[in-house]
N, C-alpha and C positions, 0 to 999 in steps of 0.2 A: 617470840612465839615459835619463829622456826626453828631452833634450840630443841623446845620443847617437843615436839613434834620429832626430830630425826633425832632428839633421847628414847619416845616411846617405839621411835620402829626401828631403831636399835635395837631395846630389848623386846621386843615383838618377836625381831629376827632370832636372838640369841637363843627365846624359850620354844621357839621350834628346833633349833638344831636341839637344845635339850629334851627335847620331846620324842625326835627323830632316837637318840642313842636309849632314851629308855628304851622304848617300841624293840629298838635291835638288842637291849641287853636281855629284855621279857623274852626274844626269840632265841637266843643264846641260851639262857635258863630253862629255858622247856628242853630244848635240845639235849640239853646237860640230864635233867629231868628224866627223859625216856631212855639215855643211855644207862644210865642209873640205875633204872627200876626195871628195866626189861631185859637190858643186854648185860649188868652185873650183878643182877637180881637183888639189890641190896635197897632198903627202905629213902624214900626222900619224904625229909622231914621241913625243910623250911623253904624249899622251892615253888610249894601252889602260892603260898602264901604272899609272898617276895614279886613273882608275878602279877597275882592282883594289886597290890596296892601301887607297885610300879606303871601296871597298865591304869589306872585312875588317876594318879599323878600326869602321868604323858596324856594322858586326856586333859588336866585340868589348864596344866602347865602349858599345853599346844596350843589353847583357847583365843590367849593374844595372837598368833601367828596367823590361827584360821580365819579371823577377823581381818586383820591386817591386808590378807590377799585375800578376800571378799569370797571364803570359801565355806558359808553359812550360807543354811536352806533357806530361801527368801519362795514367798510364795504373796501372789496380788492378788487381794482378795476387792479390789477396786482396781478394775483397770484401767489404762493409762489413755483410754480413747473418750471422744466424746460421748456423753452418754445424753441417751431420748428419753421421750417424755415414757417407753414404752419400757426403759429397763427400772424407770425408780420401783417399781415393784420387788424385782427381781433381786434387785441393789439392798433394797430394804430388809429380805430375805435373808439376802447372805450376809449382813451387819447382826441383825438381830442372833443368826444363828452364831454366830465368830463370839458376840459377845457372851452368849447363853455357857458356850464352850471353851472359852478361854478363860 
C-alpha cells in the first residue's frame, strides 16, 4: 500500500511541474502574441486559441498537485467546537441552507 501511495504523489508531483511549464509556456505565447500583433503589426492566428486550451489543461492537469499539498478551498460549515443546546437552531439553518444550495 505504501507503493501505492508514493506512486500517486509521484505523479501528483510530476503533473504539477507539468502544470507549472504550461502556465509559463501560456506566458511565453502571449508574450510572443503581443509582440506580434502590436510591435510587427502582423496578424496572430493560432495563439488565443493554444493559450486557452493550455490554460485548462494546466488547470486540469494541476488538480492532483493542488490536492496533494492540501491547497483546496476547505470551508466548515459545522464547526469543530462543541456545540449547545442554543446553536442546534442555527446548525440546522446552515445544513438545510448548504443542502438547498449545493
Amino acid at each position: 500500500m505504501t507503493a501505492f501511495i508514493r506512486l500517486v504523489t509521484a505523479l501528483s508531483r510530476l503533473c504539477g511541474v507539468l502544470a507549472a511549464l504550461m502556465v509559463l509556456t501560456s506566458v511565453l505565447v502571449v508574450c510572443q502574441m503581443v509582440v506580434t500583433r502590436y510591435g510587427l503589426r502582423a496578424s496572430t492566428t493560432w495563439q488565443t486559441e493554444f493559450v486557452t486550451y493550455l490554460l485548462i489543461a494546466a488547470t486540469l492537469i494541476g488538480s492532483p498537485y493542488v490536492l496533494l499539498t492540501r491547497g483546496h478551498v476547505n470551508i466548515d460549515l459545522i464547526p469543530h467546537t462543541v456545540i449547545t443546546a442554543e446553536d442546534i437552531g442555527a446548525l440546522l439553518c446552515v445544513v438545510v441552507y448548504d443542502h438547498l444550495i449545493g
